[in-house]
VEXDREN-2710 file (C-alpha; in Angstrom, 1 decimal):
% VEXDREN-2710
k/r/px/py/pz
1/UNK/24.7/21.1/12.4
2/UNK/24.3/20.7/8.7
3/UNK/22.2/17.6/8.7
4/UNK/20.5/18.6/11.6
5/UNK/18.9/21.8/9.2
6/UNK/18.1/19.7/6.4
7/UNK/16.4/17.0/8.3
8/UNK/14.4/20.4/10.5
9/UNK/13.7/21.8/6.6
10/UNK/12.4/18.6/5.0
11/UNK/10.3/17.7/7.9
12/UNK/8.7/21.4/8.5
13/UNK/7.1/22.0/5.3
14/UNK/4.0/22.3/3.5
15/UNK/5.1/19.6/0.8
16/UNK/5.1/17.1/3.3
17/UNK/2.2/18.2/5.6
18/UNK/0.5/17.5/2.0
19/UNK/2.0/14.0/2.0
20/UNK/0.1/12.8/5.2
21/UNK/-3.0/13.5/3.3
22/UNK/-2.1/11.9/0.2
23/UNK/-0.8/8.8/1.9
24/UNK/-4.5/8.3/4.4
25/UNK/-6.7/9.2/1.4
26/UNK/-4.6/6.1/-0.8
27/UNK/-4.8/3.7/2.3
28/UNK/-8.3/3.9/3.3
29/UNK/-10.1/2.3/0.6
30/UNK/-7.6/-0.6/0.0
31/UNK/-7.4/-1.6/3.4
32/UNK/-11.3/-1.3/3.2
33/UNK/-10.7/-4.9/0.7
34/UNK/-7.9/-6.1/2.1
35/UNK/-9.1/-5.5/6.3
36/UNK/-12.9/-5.0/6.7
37/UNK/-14.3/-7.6/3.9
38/UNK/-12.2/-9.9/4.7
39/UNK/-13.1/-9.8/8.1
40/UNK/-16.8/-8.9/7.4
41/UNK/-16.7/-12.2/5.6
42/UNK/-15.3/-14.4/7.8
43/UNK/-17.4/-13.4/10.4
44/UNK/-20.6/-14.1/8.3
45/UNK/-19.0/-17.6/7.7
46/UNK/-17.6/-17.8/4.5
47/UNK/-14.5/-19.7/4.0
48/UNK/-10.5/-18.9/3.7
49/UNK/-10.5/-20.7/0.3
50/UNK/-13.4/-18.0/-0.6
51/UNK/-11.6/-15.4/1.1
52/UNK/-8.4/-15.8/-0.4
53/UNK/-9.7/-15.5/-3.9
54/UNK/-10.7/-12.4/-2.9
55/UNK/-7.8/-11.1/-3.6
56/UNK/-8.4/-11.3/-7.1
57/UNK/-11.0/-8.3/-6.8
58/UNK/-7.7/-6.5/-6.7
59/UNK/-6.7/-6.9/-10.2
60/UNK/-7.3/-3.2/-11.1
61/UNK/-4.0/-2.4/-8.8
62/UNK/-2.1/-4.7/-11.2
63/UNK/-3.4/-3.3/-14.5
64/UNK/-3.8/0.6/-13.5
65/UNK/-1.0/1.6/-15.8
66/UNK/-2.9/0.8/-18.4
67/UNK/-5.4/3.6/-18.2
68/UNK/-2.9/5.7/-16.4
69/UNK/-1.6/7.4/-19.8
70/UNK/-5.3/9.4/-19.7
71/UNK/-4.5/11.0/-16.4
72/UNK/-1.4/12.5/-18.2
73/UNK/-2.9/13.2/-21.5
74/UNK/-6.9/15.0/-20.2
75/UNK/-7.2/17.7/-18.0
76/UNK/-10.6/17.9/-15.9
77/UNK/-11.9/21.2/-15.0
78/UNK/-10.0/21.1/-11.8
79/UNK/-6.6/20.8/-13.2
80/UNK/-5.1/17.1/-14.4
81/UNK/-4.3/16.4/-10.7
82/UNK/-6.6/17.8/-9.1
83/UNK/-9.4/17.2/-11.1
84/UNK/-9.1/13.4/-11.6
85/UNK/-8.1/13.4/-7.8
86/UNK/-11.8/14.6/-6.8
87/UNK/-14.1/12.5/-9.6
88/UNK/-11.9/9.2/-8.0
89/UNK/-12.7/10.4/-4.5
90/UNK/-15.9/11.3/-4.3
91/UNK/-16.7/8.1/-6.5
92/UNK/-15.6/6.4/-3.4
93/UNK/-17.2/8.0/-0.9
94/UNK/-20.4/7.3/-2.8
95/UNK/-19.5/3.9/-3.1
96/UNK/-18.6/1.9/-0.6
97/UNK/-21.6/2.5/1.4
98/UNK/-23.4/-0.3/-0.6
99/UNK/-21.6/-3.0/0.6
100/UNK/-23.7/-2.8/4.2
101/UNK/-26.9/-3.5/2.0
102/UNK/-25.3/-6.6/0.9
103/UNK/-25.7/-10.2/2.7
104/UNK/-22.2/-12.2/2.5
105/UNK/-23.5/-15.7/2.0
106/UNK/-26.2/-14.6/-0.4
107/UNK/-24.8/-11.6/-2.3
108/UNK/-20.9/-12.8/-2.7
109/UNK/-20.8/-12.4/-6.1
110/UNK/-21.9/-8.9/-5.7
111/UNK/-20.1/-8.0/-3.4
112/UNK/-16.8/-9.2/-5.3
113/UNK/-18.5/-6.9/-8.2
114/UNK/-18.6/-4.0/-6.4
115/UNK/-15.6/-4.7/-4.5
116/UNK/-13.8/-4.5/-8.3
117/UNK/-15.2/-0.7/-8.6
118/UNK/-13.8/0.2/-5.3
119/UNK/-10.8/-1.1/-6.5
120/UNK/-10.5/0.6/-9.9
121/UNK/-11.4/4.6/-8.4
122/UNK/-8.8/3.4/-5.3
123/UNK/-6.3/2.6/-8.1
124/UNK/-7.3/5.8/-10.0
125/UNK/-6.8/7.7/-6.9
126/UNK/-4.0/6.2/-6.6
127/UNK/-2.1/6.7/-10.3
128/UNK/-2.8/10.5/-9.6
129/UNK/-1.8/10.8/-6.1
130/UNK/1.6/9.2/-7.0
131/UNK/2.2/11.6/-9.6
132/UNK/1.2/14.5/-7.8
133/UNK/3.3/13.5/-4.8
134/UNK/6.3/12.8/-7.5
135/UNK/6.3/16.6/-8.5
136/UNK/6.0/18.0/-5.3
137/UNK/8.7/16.7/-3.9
138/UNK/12.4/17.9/-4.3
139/UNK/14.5/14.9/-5.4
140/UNK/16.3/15.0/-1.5
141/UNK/12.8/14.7/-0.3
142/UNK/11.9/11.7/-2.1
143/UNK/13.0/9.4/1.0
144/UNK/11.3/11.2/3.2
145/UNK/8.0/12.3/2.2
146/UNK/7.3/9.1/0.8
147/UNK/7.8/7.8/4.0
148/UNK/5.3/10.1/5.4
149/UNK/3.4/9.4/2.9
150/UNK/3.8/5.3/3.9
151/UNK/3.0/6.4/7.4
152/UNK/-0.2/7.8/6.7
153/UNK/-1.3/5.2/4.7
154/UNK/-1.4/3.1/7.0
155/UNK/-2.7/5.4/9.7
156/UNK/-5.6/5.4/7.3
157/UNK/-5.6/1.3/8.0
158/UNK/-6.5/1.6/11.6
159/UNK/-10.0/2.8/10.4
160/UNK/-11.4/-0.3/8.5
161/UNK/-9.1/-2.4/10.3
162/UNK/-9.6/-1.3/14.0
163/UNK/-12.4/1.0/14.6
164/UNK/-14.8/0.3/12.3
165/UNK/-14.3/-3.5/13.6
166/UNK/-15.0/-2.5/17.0
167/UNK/-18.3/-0.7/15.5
168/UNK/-19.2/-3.9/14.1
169/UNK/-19.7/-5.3/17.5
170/UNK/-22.0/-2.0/18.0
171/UNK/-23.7/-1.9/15.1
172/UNK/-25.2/-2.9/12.2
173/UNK/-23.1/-3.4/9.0
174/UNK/-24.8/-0.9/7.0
175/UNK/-23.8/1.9/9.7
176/UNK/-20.4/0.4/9.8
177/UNK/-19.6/0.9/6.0
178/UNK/-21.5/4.6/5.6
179/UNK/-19.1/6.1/8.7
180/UNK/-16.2/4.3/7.5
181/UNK/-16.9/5.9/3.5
182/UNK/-16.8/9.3/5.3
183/UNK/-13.1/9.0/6.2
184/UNK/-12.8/9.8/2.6
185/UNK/-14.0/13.7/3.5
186/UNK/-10.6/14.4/4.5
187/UNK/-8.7/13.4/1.1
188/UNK/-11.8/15.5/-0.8
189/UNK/-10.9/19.0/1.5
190/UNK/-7.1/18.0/1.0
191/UNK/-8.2/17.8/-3.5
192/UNK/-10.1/21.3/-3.2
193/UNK/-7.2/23.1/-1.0
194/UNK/-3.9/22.2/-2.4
195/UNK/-2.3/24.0/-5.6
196/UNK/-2.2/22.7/-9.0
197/UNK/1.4/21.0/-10.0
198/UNK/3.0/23.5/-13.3
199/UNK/2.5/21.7/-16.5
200/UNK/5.9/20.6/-17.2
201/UNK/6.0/18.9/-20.9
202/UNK/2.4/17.5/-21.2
203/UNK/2.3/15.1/-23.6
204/UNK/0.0/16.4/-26.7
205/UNK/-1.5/13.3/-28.0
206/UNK/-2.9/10.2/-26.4
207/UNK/-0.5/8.0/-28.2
208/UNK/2.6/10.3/-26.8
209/UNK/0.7/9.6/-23.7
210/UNK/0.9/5.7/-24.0
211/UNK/3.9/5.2/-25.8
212/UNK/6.6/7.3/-24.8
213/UNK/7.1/6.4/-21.1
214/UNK/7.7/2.7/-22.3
215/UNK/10.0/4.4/-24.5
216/UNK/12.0/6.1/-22.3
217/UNK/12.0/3.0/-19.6
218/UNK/13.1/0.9/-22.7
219/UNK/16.0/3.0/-23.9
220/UNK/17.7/2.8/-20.0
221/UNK/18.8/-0.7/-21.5
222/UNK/17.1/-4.0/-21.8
223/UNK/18.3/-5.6/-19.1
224/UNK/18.8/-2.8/-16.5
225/UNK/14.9/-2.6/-16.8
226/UNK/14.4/-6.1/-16.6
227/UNK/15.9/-6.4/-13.7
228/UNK/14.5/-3.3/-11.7
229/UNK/11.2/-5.0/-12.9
230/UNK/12.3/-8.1/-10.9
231/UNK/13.4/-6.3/-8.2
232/UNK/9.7/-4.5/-8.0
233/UNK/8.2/-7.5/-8.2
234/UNK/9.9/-9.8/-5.7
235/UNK/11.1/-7.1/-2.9
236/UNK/7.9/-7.1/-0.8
237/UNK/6.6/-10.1/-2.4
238/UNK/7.0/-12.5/1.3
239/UNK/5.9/-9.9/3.0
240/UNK/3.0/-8.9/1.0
241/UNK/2.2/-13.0/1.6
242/UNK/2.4/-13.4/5.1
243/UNK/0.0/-10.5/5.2
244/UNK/-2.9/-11.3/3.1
245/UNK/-4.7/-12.9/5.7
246/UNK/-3.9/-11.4/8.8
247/UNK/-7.4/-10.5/10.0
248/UNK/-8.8/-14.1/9.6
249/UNK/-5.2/-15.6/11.1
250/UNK/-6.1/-13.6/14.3
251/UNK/-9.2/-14.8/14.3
252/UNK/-8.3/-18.6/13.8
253/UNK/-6.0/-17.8/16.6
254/UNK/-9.1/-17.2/18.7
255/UNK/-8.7/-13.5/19.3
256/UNK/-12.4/-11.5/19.4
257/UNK/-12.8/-8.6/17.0
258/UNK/-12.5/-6.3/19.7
259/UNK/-9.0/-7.6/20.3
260/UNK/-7.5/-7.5/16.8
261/UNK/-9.0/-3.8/16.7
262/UNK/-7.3/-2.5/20.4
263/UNK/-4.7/-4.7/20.5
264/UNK/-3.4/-6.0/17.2
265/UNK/-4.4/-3.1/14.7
266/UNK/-2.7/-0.7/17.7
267/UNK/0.4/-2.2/17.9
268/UNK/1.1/-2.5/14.4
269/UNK/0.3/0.9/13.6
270/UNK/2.5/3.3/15.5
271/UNK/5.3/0.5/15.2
272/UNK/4.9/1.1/11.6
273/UNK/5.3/4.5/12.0
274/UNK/8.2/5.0/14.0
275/UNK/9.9/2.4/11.4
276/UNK/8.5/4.3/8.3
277/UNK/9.5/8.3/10.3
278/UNK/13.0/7.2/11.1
279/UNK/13.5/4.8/7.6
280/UNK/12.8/8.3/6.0
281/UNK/15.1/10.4/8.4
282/UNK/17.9/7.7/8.2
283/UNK/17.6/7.3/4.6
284/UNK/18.6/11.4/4.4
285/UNK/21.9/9.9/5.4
286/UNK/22.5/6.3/4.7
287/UNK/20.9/6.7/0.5
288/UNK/18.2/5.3/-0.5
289/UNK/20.5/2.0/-1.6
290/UNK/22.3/1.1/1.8
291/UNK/18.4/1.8/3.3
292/UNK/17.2/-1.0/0.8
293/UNK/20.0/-3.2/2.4
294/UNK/19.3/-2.9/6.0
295/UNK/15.4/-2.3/6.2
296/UNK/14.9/-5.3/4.1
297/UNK/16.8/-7.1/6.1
298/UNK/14.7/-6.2/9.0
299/UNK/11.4/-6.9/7.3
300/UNK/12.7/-10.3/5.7
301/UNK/13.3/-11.6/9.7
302/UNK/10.4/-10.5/10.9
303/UNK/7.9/-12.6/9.1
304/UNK/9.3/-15.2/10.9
305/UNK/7.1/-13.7/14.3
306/UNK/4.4/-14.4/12.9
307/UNK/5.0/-18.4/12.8
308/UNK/6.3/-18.3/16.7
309/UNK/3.0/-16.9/17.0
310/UNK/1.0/-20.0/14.8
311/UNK/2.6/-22.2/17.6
312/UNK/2.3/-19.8/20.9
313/UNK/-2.1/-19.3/19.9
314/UNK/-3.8/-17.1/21.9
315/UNK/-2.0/-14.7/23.7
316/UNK/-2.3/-10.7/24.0
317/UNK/0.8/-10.3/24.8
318/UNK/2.8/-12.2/21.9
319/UNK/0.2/-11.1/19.7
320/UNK/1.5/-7.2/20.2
321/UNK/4.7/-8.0/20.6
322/UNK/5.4/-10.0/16.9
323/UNK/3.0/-7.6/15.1
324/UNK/4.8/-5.1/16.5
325/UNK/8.3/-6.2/15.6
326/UNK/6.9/-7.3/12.1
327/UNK/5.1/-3.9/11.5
328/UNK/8.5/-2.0/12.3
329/UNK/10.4/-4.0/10.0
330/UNK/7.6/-3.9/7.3
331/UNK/7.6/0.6/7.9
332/UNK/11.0/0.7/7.1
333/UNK/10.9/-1.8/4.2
334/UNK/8.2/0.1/2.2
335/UNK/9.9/3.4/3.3
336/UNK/13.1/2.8/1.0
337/UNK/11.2/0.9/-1.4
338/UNK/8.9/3.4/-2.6
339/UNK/11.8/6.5/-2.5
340/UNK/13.9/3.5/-4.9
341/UNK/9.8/4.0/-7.3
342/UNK/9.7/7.4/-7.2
343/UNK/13.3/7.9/-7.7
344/UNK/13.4/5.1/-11.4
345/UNK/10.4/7.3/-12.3
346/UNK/10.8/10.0/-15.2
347/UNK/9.7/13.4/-14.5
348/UNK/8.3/13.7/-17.7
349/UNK/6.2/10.6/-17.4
350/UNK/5.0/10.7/-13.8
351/UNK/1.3/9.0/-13.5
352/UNK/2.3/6.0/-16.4
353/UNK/5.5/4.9/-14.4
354/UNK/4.9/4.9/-11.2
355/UNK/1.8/3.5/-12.0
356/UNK/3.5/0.2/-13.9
357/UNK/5.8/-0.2/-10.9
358/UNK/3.2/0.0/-8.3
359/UNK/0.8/-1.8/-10.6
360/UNK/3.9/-4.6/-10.5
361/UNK/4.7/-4.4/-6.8
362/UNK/0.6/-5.2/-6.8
363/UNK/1.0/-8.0/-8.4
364/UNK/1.7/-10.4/-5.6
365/UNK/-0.7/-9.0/-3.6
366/UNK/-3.3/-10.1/-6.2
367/UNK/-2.2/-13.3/-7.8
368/UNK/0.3/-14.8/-5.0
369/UNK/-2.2/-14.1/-2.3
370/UNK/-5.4/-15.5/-3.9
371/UNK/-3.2/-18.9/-2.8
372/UNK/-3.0/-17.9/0.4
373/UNK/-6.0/-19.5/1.8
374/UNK/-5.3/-22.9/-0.4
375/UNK/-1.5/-22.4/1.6
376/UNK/-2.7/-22.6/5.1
377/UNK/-5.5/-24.8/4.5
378/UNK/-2.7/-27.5/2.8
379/UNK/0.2/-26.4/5.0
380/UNK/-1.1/-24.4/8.2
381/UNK/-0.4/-21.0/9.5
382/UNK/3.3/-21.8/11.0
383/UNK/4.6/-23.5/7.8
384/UNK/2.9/-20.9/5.6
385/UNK/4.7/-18.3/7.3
386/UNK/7.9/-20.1/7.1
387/UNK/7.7/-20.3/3.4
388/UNK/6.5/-16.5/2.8
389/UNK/10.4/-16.1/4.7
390/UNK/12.1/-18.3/1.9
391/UNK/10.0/-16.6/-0.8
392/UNK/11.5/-12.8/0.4
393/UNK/15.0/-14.0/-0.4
394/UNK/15.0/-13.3/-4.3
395/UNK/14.5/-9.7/-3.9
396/UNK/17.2/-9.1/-1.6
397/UNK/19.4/-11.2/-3.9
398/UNK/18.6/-8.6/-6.5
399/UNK/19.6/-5.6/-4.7
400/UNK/23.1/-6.8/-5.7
401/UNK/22.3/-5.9/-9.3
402/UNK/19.9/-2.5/-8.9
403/UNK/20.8/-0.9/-5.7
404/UNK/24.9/-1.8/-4.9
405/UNK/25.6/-0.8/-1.0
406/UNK/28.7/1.0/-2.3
407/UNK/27.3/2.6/-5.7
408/UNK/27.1/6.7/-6.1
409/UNK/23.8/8.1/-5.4
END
């Protein structure tokens, strides 16, 4: 009866009806670079070599912690959360309009320009939104409302990556780009509602700002914090991979945008979900350590649907079944892997941790996948899947060093 209450109390709360809207208002505008250009681009005939450097427009997700220290050290009119929260947000909604005034083929470079700025308030948004989340949370409710959090996030993807694709077969790209900015409203209400976090040992100068969370991460011990580095690093780093290019794998496939929207978009999302709900329930029970074990276990072998489907082509059915698998595995994964961020973070030194560990975990999502598209092209889809398998195998390896199945929580 015990754990039947706190499950009931952590799920029926304000704190994590707060989290769904923190996680859709962080998803929409990456999966905006990573779903709808991508797939706006292909369709307009540029190339996977082209596409895949895209990925590079992402940088600002690697390097965020480096102006992260200002969101701890300035305080907007707003509040330091909040306010930052709504100059990112409504920077976006402004935004990313202009990219249906661009042409692919004859604008690319702008485009890749203004895809950067998108990046940079997404990251923004981001830094503060992870620190907000960090102390609103009770430390048992790190699990779980970051897995709500997860969940929403990538509710938010089934905008840009399924209904504004199925617009795109409506209507022009302009149109497509303004209704899918205004998705952003519901992150700008959620800014202007929600309470301002207490001021808990604010640090007084900029330099205090900058330097002492590296401090503090330093004095845990050189190699403790090397090695939860490599672990952030290489933990979703296959599955991040087999990923990048989903939209334009589909489409080489020989599935129809309307497809990939209804079918494939669908039955990733509420597979992802479920995996991401019940990673956060189970994880009340098993610890977030024995939930790194399992889940990535689950996400690790599922990449491997994704090469059955390289050699099966074009087929519906398949097509919702291994994104559906994969997605499951992939919402539990991420559930326990950001609870493992959030709990290495330092209360003291919210927004500049978690911002250089989610600036690392972005790191193969930048660099490894701009050789995505030079990968198939050399290799093809079934062996490039294959080898984003192999490549997962490190960070589970390193689990043995930063989150022991039998260690104390």
């Amino acid at each position: 009866m015990t754990d039947k209450t706190n499950i009931s109390e952590s799920l029926l709360n304000r704190r994590m009806l707060i989290c769904i809207f923190t996680g859709f208002s962080s998803g929409l505008p990456l999966y905006i670079l990573i779903s709808l250009v991508p797939a706006w681009l292909r369709t307009e005939g540029v190339d996977l070599k082209a596409i895949g450097l895209f990925a590079l427009i992402q940088l600002p997700f690697t390097w965020k912690f480096l102006w992260s220290p200002l969101f701890d050290r300035y305080i907007p009119p707003l509040g330091r959360r909040r306010g930052w929260l709504l100059i990112a947000q409504l920077a976006l909604l402004l935004i990313i309009p202009a990219f249906g005034y661009l042409h692919p083929k004859l604008d690319l470079w702008a485009i890749a320009y203004l895809s950067v700025i998108v990046a940079f308030f997404s990251a923004s948004q981001d830094i503060v939104l992870d620190a907000y989340r960090r102390e609103l949370l009770l430390d048992n409710e790190l699990g779980l409302g970051n897995a709500i959090h997860v969940n929403a996030y990538k509710i938010a993807g089934l905008v840009p990556g399924a209904f504004s694709l199925v617009l795109a077969d409506h209507l022009p790209w302009d149109m497509v780009y303004i209704i899918t900015a205004l998705f952003m409203l519901p992150g700008i209400a959620m800014t202007l509602f929600i309470s301002e976090p207490e001021l808990k040992g604010a640090p007084k100068t900029l330099r205090d700002a900058v330097v002492e969370p590296f401090e503090e991460f330093r004095s845990r011990g050189l190699k403790p914090a090397l090695l939860i580095l490599a672990f952030i690093f290489f933990y979703k780093l296959g599955d991040s991979m087999a990923t990048a290019l989903a939209t334009p794998f589909y489409l080489d496939m020989g599935f129809s945008k309307t497809e990939i929207g209804l079918i494939a978009k669908n039955a990733g999302l509420w597979p992802s979900v479920i995996g991401g709900l019940l990673g956060g329930i189970w994880m009340i029970r098993l610890g977030i350590n024995r939930a790194l074990w399992i889940f990535g276990a689950v996400q690790m072998l599922a990449i491997l649907g994704f090469a059955w489907l390289a050699m099966v082509g074009h087929n519906p059915i398949w097509l919702a079944i291994v994104i559906g698998v994969e997605a499951l595995g992939v919402g539990l994964g991420t559930s326990a892997f950001v609870a493992f961020i959030a709990r290495a973070t330092h209360p003291l030194y919210t927004a500049t941790q978690f911002a250089l560990f989610t600036s690392l975990a972005a790191v193969p999502r930048t660099f490894a996948n701009a050789a995505t598209g030079y990968m198939v092209e050399w290799a093809g889809w079934r062996t490039f899947f294959l080898v984003c398998f192999f490549i997962a195998i490190p960070g589970m390896l390193l689990l043995f060093k930063v989150a022991p199945w039998d260690e104390k929580e």
